[in-house]
C-alpha positions as a Python dict, from the first residue, in 0.01 Angstrom:
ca = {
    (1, 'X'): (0, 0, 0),
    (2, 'X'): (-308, 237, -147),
    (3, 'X'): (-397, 479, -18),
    (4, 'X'): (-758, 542, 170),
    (5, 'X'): (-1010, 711, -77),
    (6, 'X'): (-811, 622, -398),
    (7, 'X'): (-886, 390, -662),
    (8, 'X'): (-560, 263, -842),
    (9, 'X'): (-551, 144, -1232),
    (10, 'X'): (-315, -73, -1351),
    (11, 'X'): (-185, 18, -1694),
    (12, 'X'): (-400, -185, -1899),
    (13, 'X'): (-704, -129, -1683),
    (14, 'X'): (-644, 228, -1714),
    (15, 'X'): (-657, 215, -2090),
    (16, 'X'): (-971, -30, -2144),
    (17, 'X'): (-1121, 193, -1925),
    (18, 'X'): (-1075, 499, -2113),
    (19, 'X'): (-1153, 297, -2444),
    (20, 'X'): (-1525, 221, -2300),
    (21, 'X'): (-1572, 510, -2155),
    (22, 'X'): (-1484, 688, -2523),
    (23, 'X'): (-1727, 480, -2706),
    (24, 'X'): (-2020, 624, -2566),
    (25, 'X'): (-2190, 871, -2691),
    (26, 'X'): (-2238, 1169, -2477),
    (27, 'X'): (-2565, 1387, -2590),
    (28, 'X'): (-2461, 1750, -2629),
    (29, 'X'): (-2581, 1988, -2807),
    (30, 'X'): (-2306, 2178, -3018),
    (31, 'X'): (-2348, 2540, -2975),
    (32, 'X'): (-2115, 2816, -3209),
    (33, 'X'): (-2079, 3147, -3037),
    (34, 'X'): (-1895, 3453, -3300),
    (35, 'X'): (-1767, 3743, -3118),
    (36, 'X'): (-1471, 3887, -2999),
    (37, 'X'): (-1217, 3747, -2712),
    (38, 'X'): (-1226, 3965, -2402),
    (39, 'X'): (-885, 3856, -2231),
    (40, 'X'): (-1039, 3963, -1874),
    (41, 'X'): (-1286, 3677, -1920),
    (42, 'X'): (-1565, 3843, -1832),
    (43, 'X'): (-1787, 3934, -2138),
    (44, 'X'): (-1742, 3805, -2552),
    (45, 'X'): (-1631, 3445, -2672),
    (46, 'X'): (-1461, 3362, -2271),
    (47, 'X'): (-1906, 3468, -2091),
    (48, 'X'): (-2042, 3248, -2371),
    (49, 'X'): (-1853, 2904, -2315),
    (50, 'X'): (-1881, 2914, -1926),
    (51, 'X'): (-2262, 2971, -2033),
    (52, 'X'): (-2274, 2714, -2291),
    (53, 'X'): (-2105, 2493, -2045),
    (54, 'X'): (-2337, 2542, -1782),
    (55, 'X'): (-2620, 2447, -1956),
    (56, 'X'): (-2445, 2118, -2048),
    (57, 'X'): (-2380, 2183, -2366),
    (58, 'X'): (-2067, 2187, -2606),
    (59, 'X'): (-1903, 2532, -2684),
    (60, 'X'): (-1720, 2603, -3015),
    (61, 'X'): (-1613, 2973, -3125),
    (62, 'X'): (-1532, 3178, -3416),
    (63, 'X'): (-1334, 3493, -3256),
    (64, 'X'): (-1410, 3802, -3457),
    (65, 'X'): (-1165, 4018, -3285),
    (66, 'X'): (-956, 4035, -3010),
    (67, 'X'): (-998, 4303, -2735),
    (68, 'X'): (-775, 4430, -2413),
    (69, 'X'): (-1032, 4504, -2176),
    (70, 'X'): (-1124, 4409, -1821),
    (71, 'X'): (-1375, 4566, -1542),
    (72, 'X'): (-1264, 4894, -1612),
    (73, 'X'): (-1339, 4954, -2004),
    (74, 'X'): (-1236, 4797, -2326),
    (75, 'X'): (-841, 4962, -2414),
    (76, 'X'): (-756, 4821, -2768),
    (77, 'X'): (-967, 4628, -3065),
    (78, 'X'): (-787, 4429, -3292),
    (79, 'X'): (-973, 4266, -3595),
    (80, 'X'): (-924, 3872, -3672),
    (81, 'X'): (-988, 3932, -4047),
    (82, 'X'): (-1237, 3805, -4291),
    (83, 'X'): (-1008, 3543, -4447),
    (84, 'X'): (-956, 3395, -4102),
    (85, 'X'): (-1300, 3417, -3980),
    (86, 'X'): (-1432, 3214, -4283),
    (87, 'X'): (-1170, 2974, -4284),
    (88, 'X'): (-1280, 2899, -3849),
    (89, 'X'): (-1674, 2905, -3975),
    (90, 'X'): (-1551, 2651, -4229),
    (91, 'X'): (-1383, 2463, -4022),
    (92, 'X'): (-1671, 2418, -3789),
    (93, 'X'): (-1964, 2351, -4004),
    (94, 'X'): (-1772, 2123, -4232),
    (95, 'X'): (-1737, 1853, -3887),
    (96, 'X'): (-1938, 1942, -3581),
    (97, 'X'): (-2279, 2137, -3703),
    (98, 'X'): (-2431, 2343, -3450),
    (99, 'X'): (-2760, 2355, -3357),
    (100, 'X'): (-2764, 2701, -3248),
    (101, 'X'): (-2540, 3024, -3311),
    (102, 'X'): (-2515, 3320, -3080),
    (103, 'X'): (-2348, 3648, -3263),
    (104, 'X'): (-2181, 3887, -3057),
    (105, 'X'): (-1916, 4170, -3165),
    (106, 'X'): (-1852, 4195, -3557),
    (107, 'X'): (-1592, 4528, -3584),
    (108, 'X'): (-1585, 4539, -3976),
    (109, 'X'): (-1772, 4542, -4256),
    (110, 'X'): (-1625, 4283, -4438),
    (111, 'X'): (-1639, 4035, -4173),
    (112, 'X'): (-2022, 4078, -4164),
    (113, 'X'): (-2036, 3996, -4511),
    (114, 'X'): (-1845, 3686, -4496),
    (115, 'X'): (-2044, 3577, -4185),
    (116, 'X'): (-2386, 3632, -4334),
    (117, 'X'): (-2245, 3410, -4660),
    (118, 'X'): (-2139, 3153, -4464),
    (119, 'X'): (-2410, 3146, -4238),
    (120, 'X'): (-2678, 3111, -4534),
    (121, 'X'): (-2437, 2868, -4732),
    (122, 'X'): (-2454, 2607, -4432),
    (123, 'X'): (-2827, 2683, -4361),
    (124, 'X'): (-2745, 2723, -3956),
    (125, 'X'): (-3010, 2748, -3733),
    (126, 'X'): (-3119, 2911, -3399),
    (127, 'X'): (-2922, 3232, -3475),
    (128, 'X'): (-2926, 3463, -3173),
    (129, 'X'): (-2768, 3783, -3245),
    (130, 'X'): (-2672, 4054, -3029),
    (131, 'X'): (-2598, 4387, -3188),
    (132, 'X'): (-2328, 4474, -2979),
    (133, 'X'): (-2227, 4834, -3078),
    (134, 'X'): (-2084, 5059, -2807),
    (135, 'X'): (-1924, 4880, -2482),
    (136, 'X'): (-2053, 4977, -2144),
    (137, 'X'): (-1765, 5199, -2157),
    (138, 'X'): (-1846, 5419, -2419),
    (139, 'X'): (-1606, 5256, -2680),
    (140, 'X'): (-1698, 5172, -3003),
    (141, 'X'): (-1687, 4804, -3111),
    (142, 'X'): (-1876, 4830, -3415),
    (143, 'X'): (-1785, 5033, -3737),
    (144, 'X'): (-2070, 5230, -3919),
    (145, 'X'): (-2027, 5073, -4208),
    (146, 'X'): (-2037, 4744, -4017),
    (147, 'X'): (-2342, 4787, -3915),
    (148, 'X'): (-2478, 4952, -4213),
    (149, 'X'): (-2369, 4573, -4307),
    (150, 'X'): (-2506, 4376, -4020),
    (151, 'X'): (-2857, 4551, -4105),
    (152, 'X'): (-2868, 4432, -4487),
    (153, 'X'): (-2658, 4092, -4487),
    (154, 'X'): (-2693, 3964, -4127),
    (155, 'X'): (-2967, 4043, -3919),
    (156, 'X'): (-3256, 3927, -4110),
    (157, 'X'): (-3133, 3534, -4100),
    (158, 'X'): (-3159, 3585, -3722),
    (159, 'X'): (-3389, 3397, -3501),
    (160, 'X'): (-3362, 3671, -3288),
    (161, 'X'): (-3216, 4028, -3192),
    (162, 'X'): (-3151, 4086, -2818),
    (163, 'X'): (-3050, 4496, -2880),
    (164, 'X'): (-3066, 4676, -2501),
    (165, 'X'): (-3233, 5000, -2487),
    (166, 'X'): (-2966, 5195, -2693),
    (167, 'X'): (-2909, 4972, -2979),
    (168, 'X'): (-3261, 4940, -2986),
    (169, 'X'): (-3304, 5338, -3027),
    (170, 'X'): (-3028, 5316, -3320),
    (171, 'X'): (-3201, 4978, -3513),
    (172, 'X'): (-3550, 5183, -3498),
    (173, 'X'): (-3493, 5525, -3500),
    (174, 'X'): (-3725, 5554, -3219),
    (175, 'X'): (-3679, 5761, -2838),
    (176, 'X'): (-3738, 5442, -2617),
    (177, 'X'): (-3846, 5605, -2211),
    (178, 'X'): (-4164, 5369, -2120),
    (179, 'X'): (-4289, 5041, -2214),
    (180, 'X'): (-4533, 5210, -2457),
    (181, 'X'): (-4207, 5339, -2689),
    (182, 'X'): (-4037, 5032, -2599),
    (183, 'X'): (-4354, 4839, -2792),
    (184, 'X'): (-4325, 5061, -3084),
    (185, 'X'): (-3952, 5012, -3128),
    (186, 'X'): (-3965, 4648, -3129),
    (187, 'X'): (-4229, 4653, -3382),
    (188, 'X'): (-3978, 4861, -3613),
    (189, 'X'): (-3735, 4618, -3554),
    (190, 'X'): (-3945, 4322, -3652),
    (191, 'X'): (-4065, 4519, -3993),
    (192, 'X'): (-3774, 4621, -4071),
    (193, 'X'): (-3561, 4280, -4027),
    (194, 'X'): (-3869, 3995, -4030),
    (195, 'X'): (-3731, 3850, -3679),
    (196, 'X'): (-3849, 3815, -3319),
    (197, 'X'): (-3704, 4052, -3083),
    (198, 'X'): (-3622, 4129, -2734),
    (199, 'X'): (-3550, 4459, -2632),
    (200, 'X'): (-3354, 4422, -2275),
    (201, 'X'): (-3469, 4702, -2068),
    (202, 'X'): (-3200, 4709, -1781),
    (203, 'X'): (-3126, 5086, -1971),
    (204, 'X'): (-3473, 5197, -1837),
    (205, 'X'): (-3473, 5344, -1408),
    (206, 'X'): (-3757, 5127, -1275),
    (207, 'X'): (-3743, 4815, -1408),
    (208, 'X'): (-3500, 4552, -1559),
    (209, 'X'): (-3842, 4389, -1765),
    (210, 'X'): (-3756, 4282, -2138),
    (211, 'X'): (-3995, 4271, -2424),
    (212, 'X'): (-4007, 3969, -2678),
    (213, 'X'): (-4222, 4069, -2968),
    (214, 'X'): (-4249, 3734, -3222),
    (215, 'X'): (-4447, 3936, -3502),
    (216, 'X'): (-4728, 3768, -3352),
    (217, 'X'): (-4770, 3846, -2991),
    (218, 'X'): (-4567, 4092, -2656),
    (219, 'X'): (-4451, 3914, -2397),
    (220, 'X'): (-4311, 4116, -2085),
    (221, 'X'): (-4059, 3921, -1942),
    (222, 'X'): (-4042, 4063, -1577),
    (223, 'X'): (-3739, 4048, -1362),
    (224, 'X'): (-3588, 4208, -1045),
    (225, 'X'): (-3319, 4444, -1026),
    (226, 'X'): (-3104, 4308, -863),
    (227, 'X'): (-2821, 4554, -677),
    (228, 'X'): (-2498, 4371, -794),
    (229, 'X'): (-2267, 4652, -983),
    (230, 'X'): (-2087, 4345, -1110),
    (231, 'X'): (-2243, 4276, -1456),
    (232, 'X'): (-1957, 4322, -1701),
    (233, 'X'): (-2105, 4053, -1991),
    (234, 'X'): (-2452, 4032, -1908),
    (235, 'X'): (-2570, 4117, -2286),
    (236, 'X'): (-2337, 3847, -2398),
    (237, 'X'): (-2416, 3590, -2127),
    (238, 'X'): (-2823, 3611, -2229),
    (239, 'X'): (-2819, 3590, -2542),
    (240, 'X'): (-2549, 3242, -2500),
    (241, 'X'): (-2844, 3093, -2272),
    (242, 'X'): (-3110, 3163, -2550),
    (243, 'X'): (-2950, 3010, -2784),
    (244, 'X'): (-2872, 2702, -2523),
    (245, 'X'): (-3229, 2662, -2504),
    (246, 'X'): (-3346, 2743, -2846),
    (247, 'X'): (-3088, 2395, -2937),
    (248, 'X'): (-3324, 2222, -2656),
    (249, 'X'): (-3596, 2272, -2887),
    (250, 'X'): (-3802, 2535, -2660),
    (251, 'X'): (-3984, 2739, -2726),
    (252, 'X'): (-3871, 3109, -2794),
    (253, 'X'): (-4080, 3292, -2491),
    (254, 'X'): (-3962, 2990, -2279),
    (255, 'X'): (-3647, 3000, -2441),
    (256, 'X'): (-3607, 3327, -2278),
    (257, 'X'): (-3768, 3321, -1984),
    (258, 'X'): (-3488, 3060, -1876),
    (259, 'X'): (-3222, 3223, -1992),
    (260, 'X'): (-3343, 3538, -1785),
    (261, 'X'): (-3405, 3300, -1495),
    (262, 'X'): (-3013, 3166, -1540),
    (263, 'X'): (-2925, 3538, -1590),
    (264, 'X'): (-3073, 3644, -1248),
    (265, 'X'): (-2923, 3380, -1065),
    (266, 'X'): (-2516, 3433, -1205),
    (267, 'X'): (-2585, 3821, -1112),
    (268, 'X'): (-2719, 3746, -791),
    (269, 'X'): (-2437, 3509, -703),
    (270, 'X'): (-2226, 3816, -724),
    (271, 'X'): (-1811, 3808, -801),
    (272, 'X'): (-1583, 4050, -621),
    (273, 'X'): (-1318, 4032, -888),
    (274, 'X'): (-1144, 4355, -1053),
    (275, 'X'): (-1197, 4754, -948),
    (276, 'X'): (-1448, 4804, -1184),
    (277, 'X'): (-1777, 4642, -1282),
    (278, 'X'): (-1676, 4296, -1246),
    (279, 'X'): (-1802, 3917, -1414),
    (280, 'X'): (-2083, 3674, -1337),
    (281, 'X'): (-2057, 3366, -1164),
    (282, 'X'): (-2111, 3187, -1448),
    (283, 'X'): (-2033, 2831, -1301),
    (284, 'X'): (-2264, 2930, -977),
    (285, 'X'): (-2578, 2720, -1213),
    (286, 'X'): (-2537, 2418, -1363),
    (287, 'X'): (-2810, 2347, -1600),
    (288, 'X'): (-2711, 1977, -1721),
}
């Protein structure tokens, strides 16, 4: 006898099910995230898939390093290793190509190299990279000769930079206080590297407004403030959605106007996980 509310499969009807279901094609976009693995799931490779899933598309990763951290600060860093990094960059351009990148935490020096080869050898595309240097916590995640790297071999194939307020103050040598300095830093940036950037302004007291400069034209890209001490892997989280949209083919002010927008909302939703500042609610949006 079935049971009410369940639909029952023989064994063959179970398979030639599967095998139609399996021929069709599903349209995803195949989005790369490389940065490190933060085990506490809140910020680095783990914040970009649950973005990349929510806006419906697929999520591969190259993992740079592995960190212990959680809501509390980031404990150990452990490299992956050049040799290892190109052989998972290999592995994923040489099958499923994707049609963005988002670049998080690069610890050494000769990683960045090989990532900036490989990168230019396979021609990728959409490349959002955030300069993650210092964690929230005050530890370093970024060597200075890695970024003394990251400067000459990686960050002028990006698309964009999406530095915050004290990355931004390092990448132009400039103090950043108002949206006047802010203006001047990000055209520094844009010299100095020949991309678009967005410097994230949730560093500055009033306001948590970013500015996208293109080369071209400013955009202010206003947002509230919203009172949620829970934002462990928001850096990591907006520059995942960019990079979702930037594969949709939009625009790159609309491009990050919606990834703000999807930003907002997973802060807003709020998660009471941890002692310290805790996740997103990454899965609170789904953007299929």
């Amino acid at each position: 006898m079935q049971a009410a509310g369940i639909v029952c499969y023989n064994k063959f009807e179970y398979f030639s099910y599967n095998r139609t279901y399996n021929r069709k094609k599903q349209n995803m976009n195949p989005i790369l995230t490389i940065a490190g693995s933060d085990c506490s799931g809140g910020a680095g490779i783990q914040a970009d898939l649950k973005t990349i899933l929510a806006h419906g598309a697929y999520g591969m990763s190259v993992i740079t390093a592995l960190t212990a951290q959680n809501t509390k600060g980031v404990y150990a860093v452990e490299p992956v290793g050049p040799e290892m990094i190109r052989a998972q960059l290999d592995a994923v351009f040489t099958d499923i190509v994707p049609r963005a990148v988002k670049i998080g935490m690069i610890a050494d020096a000769d990683s960045v190299h090989v990532i900036g080869d490989c990168l230019r050898a396979y021609g990728a595309e959409n490349l959002v990279i955030d300069p993650v240097m210092i964690a929230t916590s005050g530890k370093r995640l970024m060597e200075e000769k890695a970024l003394a790297a990251a400067q000459e071999r990686l960050y002028p194939l990006a698309t964009l930079l999406t530095p915050n307020i004290p990355e931004a103050e390092r990448l132009s040598h400039t103090a950043i206080e108002d949206s006047t300095s802010m203006r001047r830093a990000a055209e520094k940036i844009f010299e100095k590297f020949g991309c678009a950037v967005l410097c994230k302004g949730g560093h500055l007291p009033d306001a948590a407004d970013d500015l996208l400069y293109d080369g071209r034209q400013f955009y202010l890209m206003r947002s509230e403030r919203i009172n949620n001490p829970n934002t462990h892997g928001t850096g990591c989280t907006l520059s995942s959605a960019i990079a979702c949209e930037l594969a949709r083919k939009k625009t790159l002010p609309d491009a990050v106007r919606s990834a703000k927008e999807y930003l907002t909302r997973v802060i807003a939703a709020g998660l009471d996980l941890g002692e310290g500042s805790g996740p997103l609610h990454h899965g609170c949006v789904n953007l299929f």
